[in-house]
C-alpha positions in Angstrom: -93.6 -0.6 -1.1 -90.2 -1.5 -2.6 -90.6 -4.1 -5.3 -87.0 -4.4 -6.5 -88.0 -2.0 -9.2 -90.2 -4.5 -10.8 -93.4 -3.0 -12.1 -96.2 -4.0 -9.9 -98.4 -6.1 -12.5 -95.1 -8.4 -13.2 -95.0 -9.5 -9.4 -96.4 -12.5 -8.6 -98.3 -14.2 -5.7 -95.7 -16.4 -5.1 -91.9 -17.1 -5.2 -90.8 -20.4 -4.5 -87.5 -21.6 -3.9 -86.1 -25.3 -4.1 -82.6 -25.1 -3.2 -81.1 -28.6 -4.0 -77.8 -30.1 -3.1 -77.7 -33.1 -5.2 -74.2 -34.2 -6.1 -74.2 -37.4 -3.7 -76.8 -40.4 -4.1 -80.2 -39.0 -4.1 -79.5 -37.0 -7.6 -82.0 -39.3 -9.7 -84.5 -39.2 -7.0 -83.6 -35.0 -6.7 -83.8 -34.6 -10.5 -87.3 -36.4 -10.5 -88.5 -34.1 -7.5 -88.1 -30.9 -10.1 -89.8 -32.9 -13.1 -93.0 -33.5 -10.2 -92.5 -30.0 -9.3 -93.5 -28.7 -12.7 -96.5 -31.2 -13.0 -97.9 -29.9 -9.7 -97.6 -26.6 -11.2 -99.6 -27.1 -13.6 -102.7 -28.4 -11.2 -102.5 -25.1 -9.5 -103.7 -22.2 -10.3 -101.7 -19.7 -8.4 -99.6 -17.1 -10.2 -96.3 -18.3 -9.0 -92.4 -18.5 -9.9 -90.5 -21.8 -8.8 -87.1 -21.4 -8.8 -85.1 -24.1 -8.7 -81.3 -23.9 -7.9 -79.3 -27.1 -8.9 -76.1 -28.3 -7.7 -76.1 -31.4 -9.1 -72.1 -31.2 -11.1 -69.7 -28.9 -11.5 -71.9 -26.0 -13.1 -74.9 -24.8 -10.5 -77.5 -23.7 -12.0 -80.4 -21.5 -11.2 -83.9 -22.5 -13.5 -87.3 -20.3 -13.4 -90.3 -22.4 -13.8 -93.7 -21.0 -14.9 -96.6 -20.8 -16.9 -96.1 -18.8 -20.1 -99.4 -16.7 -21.5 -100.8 -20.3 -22.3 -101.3 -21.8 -19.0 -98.3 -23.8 -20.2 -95.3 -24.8 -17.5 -92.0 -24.1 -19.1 -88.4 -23.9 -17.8 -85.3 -21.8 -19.0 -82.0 -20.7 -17.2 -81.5 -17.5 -15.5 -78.4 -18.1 -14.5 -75.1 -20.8 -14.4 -72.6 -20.6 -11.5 -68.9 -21.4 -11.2 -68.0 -24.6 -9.9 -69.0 -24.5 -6.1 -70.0 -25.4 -2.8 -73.6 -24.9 -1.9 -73.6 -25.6 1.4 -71.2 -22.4 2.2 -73.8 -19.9 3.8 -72.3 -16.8 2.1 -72.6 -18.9 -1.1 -76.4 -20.0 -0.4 -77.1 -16.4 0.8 -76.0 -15.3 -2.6 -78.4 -17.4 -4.4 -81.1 -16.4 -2.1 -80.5 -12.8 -2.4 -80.0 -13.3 -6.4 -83.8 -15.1 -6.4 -85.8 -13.0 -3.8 -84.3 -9.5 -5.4 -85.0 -10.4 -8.9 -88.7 -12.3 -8.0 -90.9 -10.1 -5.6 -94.1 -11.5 -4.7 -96.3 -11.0 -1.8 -95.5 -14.6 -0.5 -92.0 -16.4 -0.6 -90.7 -19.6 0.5 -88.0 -22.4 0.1 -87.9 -26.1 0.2 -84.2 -27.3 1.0 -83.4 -31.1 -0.5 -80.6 -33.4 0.4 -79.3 -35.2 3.2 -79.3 -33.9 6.5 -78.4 -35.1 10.1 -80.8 -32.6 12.0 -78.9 -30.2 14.6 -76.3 -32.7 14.9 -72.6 -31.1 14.2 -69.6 -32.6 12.7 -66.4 -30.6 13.7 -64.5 -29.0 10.5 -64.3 -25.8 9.4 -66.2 -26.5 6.0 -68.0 -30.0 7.0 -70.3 -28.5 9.6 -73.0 -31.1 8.7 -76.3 -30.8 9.6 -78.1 -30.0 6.3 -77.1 -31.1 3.0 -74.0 -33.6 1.6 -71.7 -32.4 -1.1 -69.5 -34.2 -3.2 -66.9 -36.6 -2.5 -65.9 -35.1 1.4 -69.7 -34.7 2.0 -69.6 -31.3 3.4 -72.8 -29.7 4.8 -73.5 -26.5 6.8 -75.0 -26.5 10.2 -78.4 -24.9 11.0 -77.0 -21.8 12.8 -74.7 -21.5 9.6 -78.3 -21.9 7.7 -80.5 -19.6 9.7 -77.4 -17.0 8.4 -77.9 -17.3 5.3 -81.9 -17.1 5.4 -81.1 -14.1 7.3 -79.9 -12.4 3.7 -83.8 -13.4 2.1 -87.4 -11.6 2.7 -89.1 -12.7 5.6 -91.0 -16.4 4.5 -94.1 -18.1 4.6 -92.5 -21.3 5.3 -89.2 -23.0 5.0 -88.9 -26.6 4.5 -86.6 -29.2 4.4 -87.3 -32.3 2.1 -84.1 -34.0 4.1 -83.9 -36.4 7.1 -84.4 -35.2 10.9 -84.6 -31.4 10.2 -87.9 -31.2 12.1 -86.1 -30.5 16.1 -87.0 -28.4 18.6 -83.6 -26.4 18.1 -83.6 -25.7 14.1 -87.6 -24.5 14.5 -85.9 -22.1 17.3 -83.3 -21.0 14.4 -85.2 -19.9 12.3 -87.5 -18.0 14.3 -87.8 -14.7 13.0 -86.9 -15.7 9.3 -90.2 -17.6 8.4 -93.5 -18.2 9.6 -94.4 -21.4 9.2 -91.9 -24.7 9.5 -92.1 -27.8 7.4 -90.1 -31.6 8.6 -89.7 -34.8 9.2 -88.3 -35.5 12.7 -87.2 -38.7 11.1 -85.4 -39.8 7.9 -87.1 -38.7 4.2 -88.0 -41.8 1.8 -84.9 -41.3 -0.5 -87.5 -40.6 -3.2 -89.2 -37.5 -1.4 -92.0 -35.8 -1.2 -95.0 -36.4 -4.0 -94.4 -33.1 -5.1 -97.0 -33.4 -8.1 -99.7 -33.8 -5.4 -98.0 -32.0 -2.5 -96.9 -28.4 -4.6 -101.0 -27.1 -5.1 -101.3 -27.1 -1.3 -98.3 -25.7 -0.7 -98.7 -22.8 -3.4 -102.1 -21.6 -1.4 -99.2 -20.4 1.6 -101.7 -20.6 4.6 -101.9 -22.6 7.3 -104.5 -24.9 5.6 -102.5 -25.1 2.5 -99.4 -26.4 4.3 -101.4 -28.8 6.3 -102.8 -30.2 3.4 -99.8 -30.7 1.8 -98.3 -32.4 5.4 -101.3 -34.8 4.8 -100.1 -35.5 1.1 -97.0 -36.7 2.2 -98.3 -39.1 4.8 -101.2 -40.4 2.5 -98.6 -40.8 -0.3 -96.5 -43.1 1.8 -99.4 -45.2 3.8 -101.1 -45.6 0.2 -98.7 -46.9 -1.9 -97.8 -50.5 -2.4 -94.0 -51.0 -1.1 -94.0 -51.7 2.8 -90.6 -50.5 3.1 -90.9 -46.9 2.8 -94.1 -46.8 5.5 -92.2 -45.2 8.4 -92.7 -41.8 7.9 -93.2 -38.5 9.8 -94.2 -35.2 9.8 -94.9 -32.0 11.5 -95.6 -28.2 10.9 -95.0 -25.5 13.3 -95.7 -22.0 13.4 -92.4 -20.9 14.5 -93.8 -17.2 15.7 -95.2 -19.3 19.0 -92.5 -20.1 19.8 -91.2 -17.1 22.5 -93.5 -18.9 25.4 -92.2 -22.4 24.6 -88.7 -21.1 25.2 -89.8 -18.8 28.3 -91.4 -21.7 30.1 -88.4 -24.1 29.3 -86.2 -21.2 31.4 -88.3 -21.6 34.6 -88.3 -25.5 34.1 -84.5 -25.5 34.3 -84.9 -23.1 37.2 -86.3 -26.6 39.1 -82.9 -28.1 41.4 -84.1 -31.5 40.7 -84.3 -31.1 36.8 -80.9 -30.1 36.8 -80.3 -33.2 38.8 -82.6 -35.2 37.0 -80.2 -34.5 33.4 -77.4 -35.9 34.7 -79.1 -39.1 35.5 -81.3 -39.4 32.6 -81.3 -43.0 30.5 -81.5 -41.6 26.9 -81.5 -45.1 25.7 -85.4 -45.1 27.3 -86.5 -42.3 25.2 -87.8 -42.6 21.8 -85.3 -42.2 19.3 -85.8 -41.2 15.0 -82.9 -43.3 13.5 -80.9 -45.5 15.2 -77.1 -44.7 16.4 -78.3 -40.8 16.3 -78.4 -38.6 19.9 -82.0 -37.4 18.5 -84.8 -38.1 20.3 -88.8 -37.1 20.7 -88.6 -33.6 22.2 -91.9 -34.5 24.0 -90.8 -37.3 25.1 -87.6 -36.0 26.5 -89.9 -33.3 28.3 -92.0 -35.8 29.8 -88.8 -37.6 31.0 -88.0 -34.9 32.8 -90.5 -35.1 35.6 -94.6 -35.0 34.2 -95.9 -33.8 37.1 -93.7 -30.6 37.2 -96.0 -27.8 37.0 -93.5 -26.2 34.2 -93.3 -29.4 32.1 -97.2 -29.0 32.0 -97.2 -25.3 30.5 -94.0 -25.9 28.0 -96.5 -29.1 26.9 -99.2 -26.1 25.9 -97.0 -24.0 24.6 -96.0 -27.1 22.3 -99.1 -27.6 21.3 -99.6 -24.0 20.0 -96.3 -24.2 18.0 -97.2 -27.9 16.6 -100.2 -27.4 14.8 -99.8 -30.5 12.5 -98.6 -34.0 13.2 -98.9 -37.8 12.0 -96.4 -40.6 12.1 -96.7 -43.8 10.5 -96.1 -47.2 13.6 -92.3 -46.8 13.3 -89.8 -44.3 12.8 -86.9 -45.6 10.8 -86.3 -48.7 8.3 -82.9 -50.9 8.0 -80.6 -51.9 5.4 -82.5 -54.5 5.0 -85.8 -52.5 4.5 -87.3 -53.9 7.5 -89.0 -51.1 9.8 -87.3 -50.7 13.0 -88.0 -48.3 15.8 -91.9 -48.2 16.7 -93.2 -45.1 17.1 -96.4 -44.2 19.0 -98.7 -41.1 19.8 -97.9 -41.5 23.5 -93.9 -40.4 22.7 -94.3 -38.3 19.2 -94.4 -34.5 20.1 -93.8 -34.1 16.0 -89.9 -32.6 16.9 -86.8 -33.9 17.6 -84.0 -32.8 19.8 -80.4 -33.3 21.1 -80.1 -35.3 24.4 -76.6 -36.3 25.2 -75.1 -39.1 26.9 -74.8 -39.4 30.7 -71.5 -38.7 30.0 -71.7 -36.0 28.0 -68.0 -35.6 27.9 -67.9 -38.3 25.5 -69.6 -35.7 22.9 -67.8 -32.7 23.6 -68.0 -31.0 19.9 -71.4 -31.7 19.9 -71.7 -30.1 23.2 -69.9 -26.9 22.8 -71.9 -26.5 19.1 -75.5 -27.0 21.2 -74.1 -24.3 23.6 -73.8 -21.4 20.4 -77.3 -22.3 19.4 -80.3 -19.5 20.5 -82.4 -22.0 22.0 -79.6 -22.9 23.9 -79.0 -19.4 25.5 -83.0 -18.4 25.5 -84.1 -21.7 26.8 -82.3 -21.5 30.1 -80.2 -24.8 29.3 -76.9 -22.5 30.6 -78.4 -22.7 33.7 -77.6 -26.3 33.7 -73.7 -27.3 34.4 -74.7 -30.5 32.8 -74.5 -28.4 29.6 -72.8 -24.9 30.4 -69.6 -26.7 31.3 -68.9 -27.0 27.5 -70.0 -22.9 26.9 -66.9 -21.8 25.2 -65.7 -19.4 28.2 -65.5 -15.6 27.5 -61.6 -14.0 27.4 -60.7 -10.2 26.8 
């Protein structure tokens, strides 16, 4: 086995990655995530190595955390970087490929933290926003950009995103391949984050049960606590390698003449949205929408529930400016994912529309067979 040259008793059981993008608002709350880190550390006892890159001014920096021969956490530097932006993929593959090579352990996975608008696009060459927010123009990378840059790493034990509405239908589909296991909200983050003191032991044991533990920290932390505001939470874990049947079955379903009728006429305002003023909406939900009794919509809702093998959601989805909840959210309409549903006149969101047509699930989902969506498929010229 090649370990990177490392000696085998130096390798650890785990290597943990928390890539953060923090120079915009949530850099407190994103500082105080690594200082929670470090104390959930120390209630586990797995022999691990948490990395955690920082780009949080104009000097990224990369910082190992571990216990020393003590049992003690400490931190020290492995590395500074020039003044840059994270969310460039060959930039983020970089850091990746500087973590995984140098790190080996039998298990591996990363926790991105920072804003994040789902698979939603933003047309520019550098602000393809879908995760992170950078700096004064806000740029971001979108998740085909991502899944390239995870494509430089070891394969993962889970990837997750402590950043609002990563948890669709179409990022889980991205990444397939690249990780086992997938950890979201479909909905927006509390700008404080995950309880990481509590949450990190669970997710250090890198199993199924050890992830959906830690899902179940992250609800109890929210539905426990005293503040009202922040109790309109989310979450879901998928196992992302279930995921070939889900896309299969989706094919035949847009196979159906009166589906591909039945997209054109479709009231998204009906369905159940995560955040208000955002074309995301309960993948489930959207299925449903699309005709219950269809034989098809009853096998891609079985193949859903082998991907989605943890769910929970608190009454409503989202919270205003004014901290007052807003959007209710019940079992009947949460499938635990998100997903892109355009407008009835999809014309009206044509960047959008071209961007959802270069996305694998996309192409292995059979939505080119719709013309309500292949019409924006950037045509082919020699």
């Amino acid at each position: 086995v090649d370990n990177g040259g490392v000696e085998p008793e130096t390798m650890k059981d785990v290597t943990y990655l928390f890539y953060v993008v923090g120079q915009n608002n949530l850099q407190t709350a994103l500082n105080k995530n690594i200082e929670d880190v470090k104390k959930g550390l120390a209630h586990s006892n797995v022999n691990a190595n948490i990395l955690a890159y920082m780009d949080m001014d104009t000097i990224p920096t990369l910082y190992l955390i571990r216990k020393d021969q003590n049992g003690q956490v400490q931190q020290s530097t492995v590395k500074t970087y020039p003044d840059q932006y994270s969310v460039d993929p060959d930039v983020m593959r970089s850091v990746i490929n500087d973590v995984f090579s140098k790190y080996p352990a039998l298990h591996n996975g990363i926790t991105f933290a920072s804003h994040a608008n789902g698979s939603l696009y933003t047309s520019s060459t550098v602000k393809k926003r879908s995760f992170g927010y950078e700096g004064a123009k806000g740029y971001g990378m979108n998740i085909s950009d991502l899944r390239a840059a995870l494509e430089g790493g070891p394969y993962f034990d889970v990837v997750m995103f402590d950043a609002c509405l990563m948890a669709s239908v179409e990022t889980a589909y991205e990444l397939k391949g690249l990780t086992h296991y997938f950890l979201a909200t479909p909905n927006s983050v509390p700008a404080e984050g995950f309880p990481y003191e509590t949450f990190m032991p669970a997710v250090l044991k890198m199993n199924e049960s050890g992830f959906t533990d830690a899902a179940k920290t992250y609800m109890t932390y929210f539905h426990g606590n005293r503040a009202t505001w922040d109790d309109f939470v989310a979450v879901s874990l998928s196992d992302v390698t279930k995921m070939d049947s889900l896309a299969l079955y989706m094919d035949s379903l847009f196979q159906v003449p009166s589906v591909q009728e039945r997209l054109q006429t479709l009231d998204r305002d009906q369905l159940q949205s995560y955040e208000a003023d955002y074309s995301l909406f309960d993948y489930g939900n959207w299925l449903d929408s699309l005709g219950r009794s269809d034989v098809h919509v009853a096998q891609i809702r079985k193949a859903l529930d082998r991907v989605v093998i943890y769910k929970d959601h608190s009454d409503y989805a989202s919270v205003d400016s004014y901290d007052r909840l807003i959007i209710p959210l019940s079992d009947e309409k949460f499938s635990g994912l998100n997903t892109f549903v355009p407008k009835k006149n999809p014309q009206s969101e044509s960047s959008q529309m071209t961007f959802f047509t270069t996305l694998k699930w996309y192409r292995d989902a059979g939505f080119w067979r719709a013309s309500f969506y292949s019409q924006f498929a950037p045509s082919t010229r020699h």
